[in-house]
Structure formats: C-alpha cells, structure tokens
Backbone as XML, in Angstrom:
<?xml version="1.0"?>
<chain id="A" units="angstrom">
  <residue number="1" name="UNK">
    <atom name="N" x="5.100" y="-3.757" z="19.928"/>
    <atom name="CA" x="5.589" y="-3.495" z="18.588"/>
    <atom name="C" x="4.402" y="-3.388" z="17.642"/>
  </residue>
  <residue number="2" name="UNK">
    <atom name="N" x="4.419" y="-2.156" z="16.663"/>
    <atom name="CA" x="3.264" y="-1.850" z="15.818"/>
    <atom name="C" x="3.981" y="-2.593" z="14.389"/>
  </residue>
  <residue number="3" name="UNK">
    <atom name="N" x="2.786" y="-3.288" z="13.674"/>
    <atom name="CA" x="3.166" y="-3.753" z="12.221"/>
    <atom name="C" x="2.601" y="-3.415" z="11.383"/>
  </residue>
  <residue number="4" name="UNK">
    <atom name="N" x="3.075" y="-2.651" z="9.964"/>
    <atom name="CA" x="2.267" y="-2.215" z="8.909"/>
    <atom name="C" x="1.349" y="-3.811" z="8.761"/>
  </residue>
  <residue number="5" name="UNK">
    <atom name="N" x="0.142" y="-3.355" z="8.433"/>
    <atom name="CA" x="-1.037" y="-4.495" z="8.463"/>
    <atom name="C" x="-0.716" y="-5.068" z="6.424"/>
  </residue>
  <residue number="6" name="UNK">
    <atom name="N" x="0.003" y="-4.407" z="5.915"/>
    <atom name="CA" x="0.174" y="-4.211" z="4.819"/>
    <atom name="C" x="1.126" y="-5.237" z="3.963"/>
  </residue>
  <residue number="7" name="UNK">
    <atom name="N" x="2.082" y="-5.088" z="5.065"/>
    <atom name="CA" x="3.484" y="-6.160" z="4.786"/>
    <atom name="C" x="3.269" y="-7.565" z="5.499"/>
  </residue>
  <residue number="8" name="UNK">
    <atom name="N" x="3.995" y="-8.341" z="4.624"/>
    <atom name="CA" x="4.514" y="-9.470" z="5.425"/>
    <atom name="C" x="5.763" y="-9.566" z="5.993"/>
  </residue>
  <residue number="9" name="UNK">
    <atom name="N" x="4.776" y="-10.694" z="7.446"/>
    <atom name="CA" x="6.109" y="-10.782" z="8.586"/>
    <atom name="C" x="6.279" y="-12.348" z="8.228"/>
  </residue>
  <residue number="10" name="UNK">
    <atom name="N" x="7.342" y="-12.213" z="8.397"/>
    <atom name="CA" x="8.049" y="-13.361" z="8.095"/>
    <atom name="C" x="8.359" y="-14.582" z="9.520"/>
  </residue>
  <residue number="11" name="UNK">
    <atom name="N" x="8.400" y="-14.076" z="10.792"/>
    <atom name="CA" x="8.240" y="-14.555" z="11.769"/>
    <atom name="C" x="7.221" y="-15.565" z="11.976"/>
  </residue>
  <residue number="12" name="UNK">
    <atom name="N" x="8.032" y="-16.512" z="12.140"/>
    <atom name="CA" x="7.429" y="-17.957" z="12.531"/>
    <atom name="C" x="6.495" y="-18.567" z="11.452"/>
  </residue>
  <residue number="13" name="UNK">
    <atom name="N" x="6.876" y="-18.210" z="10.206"/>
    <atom name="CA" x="5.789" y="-18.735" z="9.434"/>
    <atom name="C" x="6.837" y="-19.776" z="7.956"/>
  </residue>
  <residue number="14" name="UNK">
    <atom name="N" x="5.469" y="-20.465" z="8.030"/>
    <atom name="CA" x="5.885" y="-21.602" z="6.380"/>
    <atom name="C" x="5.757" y="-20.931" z="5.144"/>
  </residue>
  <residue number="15" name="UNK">
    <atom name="N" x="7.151" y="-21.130" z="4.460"/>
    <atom name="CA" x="6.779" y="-20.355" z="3.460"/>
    <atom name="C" x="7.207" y="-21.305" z="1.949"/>
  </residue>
  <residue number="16" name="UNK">
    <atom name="N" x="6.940" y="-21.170" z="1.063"/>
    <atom name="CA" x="7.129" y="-22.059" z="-0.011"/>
    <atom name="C" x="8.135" y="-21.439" z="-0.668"/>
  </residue>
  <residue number="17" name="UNK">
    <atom name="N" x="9.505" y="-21.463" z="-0.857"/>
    <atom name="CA" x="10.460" y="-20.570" z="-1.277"/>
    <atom name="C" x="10.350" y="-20.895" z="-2.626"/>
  </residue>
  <residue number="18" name="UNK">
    <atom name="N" x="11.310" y="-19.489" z="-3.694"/>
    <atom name="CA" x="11.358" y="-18.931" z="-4.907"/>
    <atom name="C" x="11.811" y="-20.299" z="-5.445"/>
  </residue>
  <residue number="19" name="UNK">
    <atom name="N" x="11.328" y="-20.682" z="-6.341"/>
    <atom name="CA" x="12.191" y="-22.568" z="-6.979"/>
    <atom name="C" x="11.676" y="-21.536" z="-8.260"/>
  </residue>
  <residue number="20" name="UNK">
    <atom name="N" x="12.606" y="-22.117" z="-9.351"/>
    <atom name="CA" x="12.494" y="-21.904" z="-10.919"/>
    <atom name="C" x="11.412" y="-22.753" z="-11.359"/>
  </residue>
  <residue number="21" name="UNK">
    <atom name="N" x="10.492" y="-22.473" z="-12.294"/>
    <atom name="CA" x="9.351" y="-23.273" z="-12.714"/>
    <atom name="C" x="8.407" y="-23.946" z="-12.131"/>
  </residue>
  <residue number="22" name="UNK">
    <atom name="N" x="8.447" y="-23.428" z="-10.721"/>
    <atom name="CA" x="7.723" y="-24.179" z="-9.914"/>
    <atom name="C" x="6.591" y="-23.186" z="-9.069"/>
  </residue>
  <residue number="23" name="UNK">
    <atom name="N" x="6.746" y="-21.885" z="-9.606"/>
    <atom name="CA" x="6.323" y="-20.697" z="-8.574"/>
    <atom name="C" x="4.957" y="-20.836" z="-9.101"/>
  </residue>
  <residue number="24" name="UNK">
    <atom name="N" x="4.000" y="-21.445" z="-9.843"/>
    <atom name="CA" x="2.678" y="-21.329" z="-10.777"/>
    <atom name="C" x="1.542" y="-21.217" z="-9.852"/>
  </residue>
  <residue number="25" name="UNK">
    <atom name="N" x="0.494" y="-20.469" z="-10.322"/>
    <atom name="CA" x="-0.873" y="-20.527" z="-9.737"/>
    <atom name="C" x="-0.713" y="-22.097" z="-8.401"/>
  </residue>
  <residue number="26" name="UNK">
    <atom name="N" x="-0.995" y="-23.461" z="-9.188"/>
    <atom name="CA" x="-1.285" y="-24.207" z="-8.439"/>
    <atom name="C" x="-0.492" y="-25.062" z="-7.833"/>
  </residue>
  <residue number="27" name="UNK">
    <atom name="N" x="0.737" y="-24.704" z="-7.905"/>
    <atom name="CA" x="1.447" y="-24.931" z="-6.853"/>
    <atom name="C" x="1.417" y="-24.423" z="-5.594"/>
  </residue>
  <residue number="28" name="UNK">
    <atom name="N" x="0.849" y="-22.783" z="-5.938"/>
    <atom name="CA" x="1.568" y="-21.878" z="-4.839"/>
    <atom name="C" x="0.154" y="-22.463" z="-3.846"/>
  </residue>
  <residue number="29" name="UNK">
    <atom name="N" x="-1.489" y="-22.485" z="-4.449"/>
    <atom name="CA" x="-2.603" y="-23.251" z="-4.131"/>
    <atom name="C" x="-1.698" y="-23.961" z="-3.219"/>
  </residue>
  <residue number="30" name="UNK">
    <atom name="N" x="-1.484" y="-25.316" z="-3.704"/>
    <atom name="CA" x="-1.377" y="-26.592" z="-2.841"/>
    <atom name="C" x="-0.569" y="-26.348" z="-1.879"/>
  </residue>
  <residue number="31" name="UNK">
    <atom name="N" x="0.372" y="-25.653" z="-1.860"/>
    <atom name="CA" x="1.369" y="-25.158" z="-0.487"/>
    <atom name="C" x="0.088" y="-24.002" z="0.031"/>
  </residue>
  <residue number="32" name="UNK">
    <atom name="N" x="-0.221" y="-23.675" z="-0.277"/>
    <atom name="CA" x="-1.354" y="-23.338" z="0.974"/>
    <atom name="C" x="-2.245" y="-24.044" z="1.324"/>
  </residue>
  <residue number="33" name="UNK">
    <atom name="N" x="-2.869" y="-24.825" z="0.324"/>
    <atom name="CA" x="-3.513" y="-26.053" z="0.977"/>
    <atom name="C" x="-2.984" y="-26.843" z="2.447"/>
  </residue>
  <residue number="34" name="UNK">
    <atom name="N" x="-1.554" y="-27.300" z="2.451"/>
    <atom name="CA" x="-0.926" y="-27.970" z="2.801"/>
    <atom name="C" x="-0.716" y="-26.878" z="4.230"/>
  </residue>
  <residue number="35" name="UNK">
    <atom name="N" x="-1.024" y="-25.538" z="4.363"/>
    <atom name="CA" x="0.134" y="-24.899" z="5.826"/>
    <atom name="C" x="0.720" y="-23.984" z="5.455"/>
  </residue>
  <residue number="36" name="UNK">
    <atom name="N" x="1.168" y="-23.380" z="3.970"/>
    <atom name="CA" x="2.068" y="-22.518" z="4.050"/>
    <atom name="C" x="1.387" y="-21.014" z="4.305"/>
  </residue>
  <residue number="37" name="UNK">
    <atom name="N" x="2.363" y="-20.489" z="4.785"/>
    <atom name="CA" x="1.776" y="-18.709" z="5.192"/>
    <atom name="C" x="2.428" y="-18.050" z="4.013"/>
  </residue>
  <residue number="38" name="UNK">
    <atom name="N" x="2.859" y="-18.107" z="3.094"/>
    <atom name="CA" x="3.654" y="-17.456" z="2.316"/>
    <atom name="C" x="4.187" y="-18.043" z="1.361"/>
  </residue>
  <residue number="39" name="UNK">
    <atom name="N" x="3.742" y="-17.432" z="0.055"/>
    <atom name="CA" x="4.236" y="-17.846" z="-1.357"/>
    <atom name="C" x="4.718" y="-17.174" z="-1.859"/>
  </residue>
  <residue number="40" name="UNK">
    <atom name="N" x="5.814" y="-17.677" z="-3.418"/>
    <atom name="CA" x="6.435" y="-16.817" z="-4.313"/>
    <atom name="C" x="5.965" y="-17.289" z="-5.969"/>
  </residue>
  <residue number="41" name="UNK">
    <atom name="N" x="5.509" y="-16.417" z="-6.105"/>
    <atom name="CA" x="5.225" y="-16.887" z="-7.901"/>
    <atom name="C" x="7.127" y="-16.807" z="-8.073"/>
  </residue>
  <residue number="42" name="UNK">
    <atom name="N" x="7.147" y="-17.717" z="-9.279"/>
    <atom name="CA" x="8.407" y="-17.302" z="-10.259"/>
    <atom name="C" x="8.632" y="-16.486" z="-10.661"/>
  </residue>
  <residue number="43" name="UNK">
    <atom name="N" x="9.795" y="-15.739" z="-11.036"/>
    <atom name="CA" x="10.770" y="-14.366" z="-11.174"/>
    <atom name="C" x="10.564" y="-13.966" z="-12.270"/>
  </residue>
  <residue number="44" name="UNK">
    <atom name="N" x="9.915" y="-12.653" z="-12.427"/>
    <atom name="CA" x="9.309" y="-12.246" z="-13.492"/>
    <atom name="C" x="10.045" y="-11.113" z="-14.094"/>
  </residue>
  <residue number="45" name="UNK">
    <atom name="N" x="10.236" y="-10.903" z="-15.290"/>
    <atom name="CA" x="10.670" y="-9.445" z="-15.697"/>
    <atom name="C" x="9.961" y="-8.547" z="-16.177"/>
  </residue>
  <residue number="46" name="UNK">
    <atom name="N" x="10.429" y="-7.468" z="-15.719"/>
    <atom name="CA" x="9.712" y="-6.250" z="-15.815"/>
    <atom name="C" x="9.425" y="-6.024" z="-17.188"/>
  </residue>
  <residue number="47" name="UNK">
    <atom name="N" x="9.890" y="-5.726" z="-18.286"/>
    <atom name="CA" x="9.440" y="-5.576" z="-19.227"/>
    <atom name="C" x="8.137" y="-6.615" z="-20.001"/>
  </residue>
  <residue number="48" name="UNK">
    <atom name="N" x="8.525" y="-7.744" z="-19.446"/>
    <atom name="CA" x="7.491" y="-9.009" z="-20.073"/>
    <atom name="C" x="5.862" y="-8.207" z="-19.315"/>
  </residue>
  <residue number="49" name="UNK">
    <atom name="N" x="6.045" y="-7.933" z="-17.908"/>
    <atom name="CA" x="5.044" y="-7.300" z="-17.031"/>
    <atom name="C" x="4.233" y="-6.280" z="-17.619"/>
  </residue>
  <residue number="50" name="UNK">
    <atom name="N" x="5.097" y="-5.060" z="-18.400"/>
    <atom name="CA" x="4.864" y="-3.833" z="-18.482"/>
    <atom name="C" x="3.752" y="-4.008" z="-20.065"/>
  </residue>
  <residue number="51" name="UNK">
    <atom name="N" x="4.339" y="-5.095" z="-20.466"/>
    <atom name="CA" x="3.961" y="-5.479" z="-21.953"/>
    <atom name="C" x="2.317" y="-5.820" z="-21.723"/>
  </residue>
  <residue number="52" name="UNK">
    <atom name="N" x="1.723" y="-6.760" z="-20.634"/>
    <atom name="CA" x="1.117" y="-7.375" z="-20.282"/>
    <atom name="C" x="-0.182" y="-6.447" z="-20.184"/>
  </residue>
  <residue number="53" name="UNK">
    <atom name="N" x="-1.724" y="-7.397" z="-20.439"/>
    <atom name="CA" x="-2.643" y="-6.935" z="-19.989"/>
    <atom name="C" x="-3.455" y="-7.404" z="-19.088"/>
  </residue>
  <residue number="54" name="UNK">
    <atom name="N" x="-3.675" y="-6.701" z="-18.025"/>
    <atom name="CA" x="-4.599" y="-7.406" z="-16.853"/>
    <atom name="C" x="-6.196" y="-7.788" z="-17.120"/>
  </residue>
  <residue number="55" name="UNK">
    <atom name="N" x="-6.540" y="-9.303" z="-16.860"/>
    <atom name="CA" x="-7.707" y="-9.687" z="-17.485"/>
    <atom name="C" x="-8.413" y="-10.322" z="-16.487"/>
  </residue>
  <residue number="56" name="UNK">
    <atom name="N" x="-9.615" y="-10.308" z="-16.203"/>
    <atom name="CA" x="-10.061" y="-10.589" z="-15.151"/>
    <atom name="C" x="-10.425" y="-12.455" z="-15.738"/>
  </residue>
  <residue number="57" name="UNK">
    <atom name="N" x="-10.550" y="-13.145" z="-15.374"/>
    <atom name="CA" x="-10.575" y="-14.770" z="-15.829"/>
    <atom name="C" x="-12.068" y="-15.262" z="-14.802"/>
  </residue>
  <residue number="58" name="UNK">
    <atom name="N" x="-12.957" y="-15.093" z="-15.504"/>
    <atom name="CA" x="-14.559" y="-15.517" z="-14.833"/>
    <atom name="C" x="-14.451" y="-16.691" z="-14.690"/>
  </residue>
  <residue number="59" name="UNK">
    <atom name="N" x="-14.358" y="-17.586" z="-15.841"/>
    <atom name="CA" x="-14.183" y="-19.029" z="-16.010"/>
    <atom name="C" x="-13.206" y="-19.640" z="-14.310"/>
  </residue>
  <residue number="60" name="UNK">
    <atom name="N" x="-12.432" y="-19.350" z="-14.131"/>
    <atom name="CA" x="-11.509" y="-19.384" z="-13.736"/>
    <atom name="C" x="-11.193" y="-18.842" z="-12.103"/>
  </residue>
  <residue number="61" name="UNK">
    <atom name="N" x="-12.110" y="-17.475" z="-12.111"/>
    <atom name="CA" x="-12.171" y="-16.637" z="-10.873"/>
    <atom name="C" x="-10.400" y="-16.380" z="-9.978"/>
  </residue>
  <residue number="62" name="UNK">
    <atom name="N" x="-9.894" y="-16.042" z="-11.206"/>
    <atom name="CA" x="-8.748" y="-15.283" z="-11.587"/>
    <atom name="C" x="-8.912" y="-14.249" z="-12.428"/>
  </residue>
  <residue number="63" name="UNK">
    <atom name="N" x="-7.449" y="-14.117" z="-11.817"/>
    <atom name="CA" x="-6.792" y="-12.137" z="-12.369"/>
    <atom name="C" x="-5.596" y="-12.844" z="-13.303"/>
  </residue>
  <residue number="64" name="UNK">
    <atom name="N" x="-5.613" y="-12.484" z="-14.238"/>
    <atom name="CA" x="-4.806" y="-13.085" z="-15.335"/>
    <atom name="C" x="-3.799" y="-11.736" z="-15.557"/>
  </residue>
  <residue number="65" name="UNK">
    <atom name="N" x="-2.476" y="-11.728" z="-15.920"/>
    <atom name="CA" x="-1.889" y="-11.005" z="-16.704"/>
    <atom name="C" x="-1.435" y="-11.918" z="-18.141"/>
  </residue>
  <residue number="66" name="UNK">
    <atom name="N" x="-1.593" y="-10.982" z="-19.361"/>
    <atom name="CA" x="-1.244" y="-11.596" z="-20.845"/>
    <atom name="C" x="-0.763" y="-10.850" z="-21.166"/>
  </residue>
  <residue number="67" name="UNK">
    <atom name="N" x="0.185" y="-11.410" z="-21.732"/>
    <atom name="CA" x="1.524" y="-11.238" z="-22.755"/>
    <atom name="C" x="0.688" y="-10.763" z="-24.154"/>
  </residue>
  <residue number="68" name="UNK">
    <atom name="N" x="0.994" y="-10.392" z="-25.134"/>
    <atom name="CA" x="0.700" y="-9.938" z="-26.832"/>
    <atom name="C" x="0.457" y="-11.275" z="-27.398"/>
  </residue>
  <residue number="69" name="UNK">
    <atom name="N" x="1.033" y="-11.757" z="-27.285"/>
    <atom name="CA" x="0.932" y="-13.258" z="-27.654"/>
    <atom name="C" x="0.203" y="-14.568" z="-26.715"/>
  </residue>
  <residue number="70" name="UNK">
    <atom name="N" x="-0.889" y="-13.662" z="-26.282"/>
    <atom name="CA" x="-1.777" y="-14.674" z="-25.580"/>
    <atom name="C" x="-1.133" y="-15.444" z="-24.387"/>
  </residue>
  <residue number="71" name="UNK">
    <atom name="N" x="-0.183" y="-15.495" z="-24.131"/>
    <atom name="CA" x="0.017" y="-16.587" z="-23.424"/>
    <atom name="C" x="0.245" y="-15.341" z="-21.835"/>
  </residue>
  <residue number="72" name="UNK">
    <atom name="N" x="-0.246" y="-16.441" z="-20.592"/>
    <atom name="CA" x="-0.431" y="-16.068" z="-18.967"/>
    <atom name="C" x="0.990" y="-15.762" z="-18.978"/>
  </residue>
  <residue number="73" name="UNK">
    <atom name="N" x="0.999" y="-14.741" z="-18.662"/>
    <atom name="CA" x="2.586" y="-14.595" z="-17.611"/>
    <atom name="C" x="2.622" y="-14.614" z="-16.500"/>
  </residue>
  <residue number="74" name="UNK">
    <atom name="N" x="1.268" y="-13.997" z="-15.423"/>
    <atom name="CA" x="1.237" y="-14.214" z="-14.231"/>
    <atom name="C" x="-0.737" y="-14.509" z="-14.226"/>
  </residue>
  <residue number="75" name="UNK">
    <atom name="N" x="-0.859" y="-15.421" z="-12.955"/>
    <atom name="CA" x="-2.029" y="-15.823" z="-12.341"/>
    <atom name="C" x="-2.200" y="-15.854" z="-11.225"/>
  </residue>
  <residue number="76" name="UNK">
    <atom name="N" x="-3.165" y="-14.909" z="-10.212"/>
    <atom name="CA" x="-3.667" y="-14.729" z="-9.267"/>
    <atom name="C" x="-5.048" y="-15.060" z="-8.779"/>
  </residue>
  <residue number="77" name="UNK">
    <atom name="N" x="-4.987" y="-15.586" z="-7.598"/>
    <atom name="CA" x="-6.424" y="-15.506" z="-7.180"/>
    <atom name="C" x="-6.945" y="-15.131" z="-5.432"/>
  </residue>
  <residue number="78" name="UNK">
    <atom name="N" x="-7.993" y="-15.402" z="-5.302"/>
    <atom name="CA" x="-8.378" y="-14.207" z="-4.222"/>
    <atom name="C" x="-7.586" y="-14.761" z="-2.665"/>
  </residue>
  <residue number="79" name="UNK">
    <atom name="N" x="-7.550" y="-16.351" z="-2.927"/>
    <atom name="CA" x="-7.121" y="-17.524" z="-2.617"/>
    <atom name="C" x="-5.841" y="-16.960" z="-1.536"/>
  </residue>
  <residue number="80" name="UNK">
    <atom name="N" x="-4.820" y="-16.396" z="-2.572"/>
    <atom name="CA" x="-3.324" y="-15.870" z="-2.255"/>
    <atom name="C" x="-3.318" y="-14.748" z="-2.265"/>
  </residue>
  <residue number="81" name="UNK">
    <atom name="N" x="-4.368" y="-14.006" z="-1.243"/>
    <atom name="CA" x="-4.367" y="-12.743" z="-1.193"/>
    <atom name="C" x="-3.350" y="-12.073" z="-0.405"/>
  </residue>
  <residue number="82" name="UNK">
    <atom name="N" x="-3.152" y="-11.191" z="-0.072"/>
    <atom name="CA" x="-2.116" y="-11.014" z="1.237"/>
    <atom name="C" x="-1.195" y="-12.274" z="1.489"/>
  </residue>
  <residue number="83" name="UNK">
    <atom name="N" x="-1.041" y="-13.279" z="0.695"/>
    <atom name="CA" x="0.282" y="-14.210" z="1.117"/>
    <atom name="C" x="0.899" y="-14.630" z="-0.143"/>
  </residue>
  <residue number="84" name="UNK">
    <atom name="N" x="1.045" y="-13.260" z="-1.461"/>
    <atom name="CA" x="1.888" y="-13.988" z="-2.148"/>
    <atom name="C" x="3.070" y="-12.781" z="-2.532"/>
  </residue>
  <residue number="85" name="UNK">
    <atom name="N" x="3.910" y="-13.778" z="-2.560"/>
    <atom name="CA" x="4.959" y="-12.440" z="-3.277"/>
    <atom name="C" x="5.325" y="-12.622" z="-4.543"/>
  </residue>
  <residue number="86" name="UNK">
    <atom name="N" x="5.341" y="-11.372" z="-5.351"/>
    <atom name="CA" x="5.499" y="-10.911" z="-6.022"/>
    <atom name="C" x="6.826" y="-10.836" z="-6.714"/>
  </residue>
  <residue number="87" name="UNK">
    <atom name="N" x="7.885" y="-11.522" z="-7.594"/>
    <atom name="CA" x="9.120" y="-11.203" z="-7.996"/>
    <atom name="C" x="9.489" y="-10.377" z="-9.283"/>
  </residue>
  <residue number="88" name="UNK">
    <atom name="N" x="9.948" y="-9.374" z="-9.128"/>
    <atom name="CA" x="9.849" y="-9.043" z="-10.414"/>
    <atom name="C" x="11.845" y="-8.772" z="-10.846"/>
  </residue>
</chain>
C-alpha cells in the first residue's frame, strides 16, 4: 500500500483529540512531549483566519497568526510540524 507522504495516517497512533480551550500552542507541545503522534489546535473560524496576519515570532521561534486587534489566534511551531491539525 502507497501513502501520500503528505497526509496523516491515523493508524496506530496517539493522538490528543479536539477539547474546547485546550487545543493551545503548549498543550499541543506537552502531548507531544508525552507520545502523542497527532494534535489538534482549537476550532477556528474562517473569517477570524482570513482577517489575520501571518507573523513570524523570533522571540519565540514561532509562526504567529494576528487578529487586527493584536491578539494570537493561532500559534505554530517547527516542533508540530507534520503532526498538527488544523480546524477551521
């Protein structure tokens, strides 16, 4: 069996499921710390997204998305590369 190298397989792996308020940068960290193969940031809407500007975070060595009003809507790092999903 051939697998897009692209997607995630879900087979046999730990995954930290979608919880409300709980999907953040360092949570999703510590469940990989801990074993997990697979994370979910919290459920995002598209328009809050579309609004958003992508900022690279040096301090930080994060990919920031911001809202107009300063505040993170989403936080990435190189960390949860290929093992995070995305909800929108």
């Amino acid at each position: 069996m051939i697998l897009n190298s692209l997607s995630l397989c879900y087979h046999n792996k730990l995954i930290l499921a979608p919880m409300v308020r709980v999907g953040t940068l360092p949570m999703r960290l510590l469940a990989l710390d801990y074993g997990a193969d697979i994370v979910y940031c919290e459920e995002l809407i598209d328009l809050k997204m579309i609004q958003c500007k992508r900022v690279v975070n040096e301090v930080l060595s994060t990919v920031d998305f911001v809202a107009p009003d300063d505040r993170v809507v989403f936080r990435t790092c190189e960390r949860e590369q290929n093992r995070v999903v995305f909800q929108m």
